[in-house]
Every structure is written in C-alpha cells, then in structure tokens.
N, C-alpha and C positions, 0 to 999 in steps of 0.2 A: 457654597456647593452643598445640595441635598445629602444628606446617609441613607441609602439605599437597602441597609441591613435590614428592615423589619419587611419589605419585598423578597430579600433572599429566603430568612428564616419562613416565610409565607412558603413561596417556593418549592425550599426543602421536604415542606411538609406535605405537598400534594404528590399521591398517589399516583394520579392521569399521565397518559405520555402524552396526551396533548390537550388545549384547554384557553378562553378566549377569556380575556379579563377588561371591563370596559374601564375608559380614563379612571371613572368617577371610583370604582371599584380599588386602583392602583391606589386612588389619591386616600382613600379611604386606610389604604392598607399603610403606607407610608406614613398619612398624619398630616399631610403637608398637599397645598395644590401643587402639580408639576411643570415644569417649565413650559413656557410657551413652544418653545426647542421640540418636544414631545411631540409635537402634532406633525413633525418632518419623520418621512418614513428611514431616514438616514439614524437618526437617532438611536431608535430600537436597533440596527441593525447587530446583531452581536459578531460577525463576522467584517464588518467595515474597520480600518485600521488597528490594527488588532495592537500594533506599537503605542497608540495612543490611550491613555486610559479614560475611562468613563465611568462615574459610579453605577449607573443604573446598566452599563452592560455588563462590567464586573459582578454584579450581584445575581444576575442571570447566571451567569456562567459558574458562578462561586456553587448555583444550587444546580447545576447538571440543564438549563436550558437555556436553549435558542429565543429568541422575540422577533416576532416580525408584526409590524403595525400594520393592522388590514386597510384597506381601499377605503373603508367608512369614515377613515382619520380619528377616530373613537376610542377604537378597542386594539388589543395588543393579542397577540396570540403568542403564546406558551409550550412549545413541543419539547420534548426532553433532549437531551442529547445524549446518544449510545458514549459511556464511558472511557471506549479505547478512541473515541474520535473527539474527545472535549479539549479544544487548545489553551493553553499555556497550564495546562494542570500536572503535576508531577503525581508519580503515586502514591497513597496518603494523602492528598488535597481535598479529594472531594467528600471524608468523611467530615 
C-alpha cells in the first residue's frame, strides 16, 4: 500500500479552494506511479465509505479537501472542504 503523506503535505500547502491536478502531476508528487484502481472515479471518491479506510482519501481529507476524478479519467480535481463540514475530524485535527 502507497503513503499518501507527500500528496497531503502537497495539499496542505495550496492556497486555492479549488484546483485540477493531472495523474502524471499526482504521480509526480508522490514519487510513485499510482494504482491502476485510480482511473475508477470510485476511488477519488472522498465521501464513498467513509468506514473503510483508504490512504489516498485519508490524505485529502487529513489536508481539508474533497477529490473527485474528472470525466477525462486523467486528472483529479481538489476543492477544499469548509472546516465545520470536514468528516471524521475532531477539533485540533486539521492543524
């Protein structure tokens, strides 16, 4: 299983509340090519089973955003998520 950490800390550091990163950019950012899993729009989903864990949705959500994989099968898109509505985060998590 991947570590998803260098995606998150990437993440934490952007500004934008929203923002489209293509595979090649993720893969870039990670170190690593990404699962073949990745090109199913289920994957990104950061709200799909939220009981089950996943590293690459956990590291979204670890840095305040949502993913949802566009139409293209390529690229991923990045919107932040408003604070008081970020699930399973207690307060103090998201610094």
């Amino acid at each position: 299983m991947k570590d998803y950490g260098t995606l998150r800390d990437y993440l934490k550091r952007q500004k934008q509340m929203e923002f489209v990163l293509s595979f090649d950019e993720i893969e870039e950012i990670i170190g690593t090519a990404l699962p073949r899993a990745a090109q199913r729009a289920s994957w990104w989903d950061t709200t799909r089973s939220p009981d089950i864990q996943m590293p690459q949705r956990e590291a979204c959500l670890a840095a305040g955003f949502a993913a949802t994989r566009l139409p293209d099968g390529k690229s991923v898109r990045f919107r932040r998520i408003p604070q008081q509505r970020r699930p399973g985060l207690r307060r103090g998590d998201a610094d």
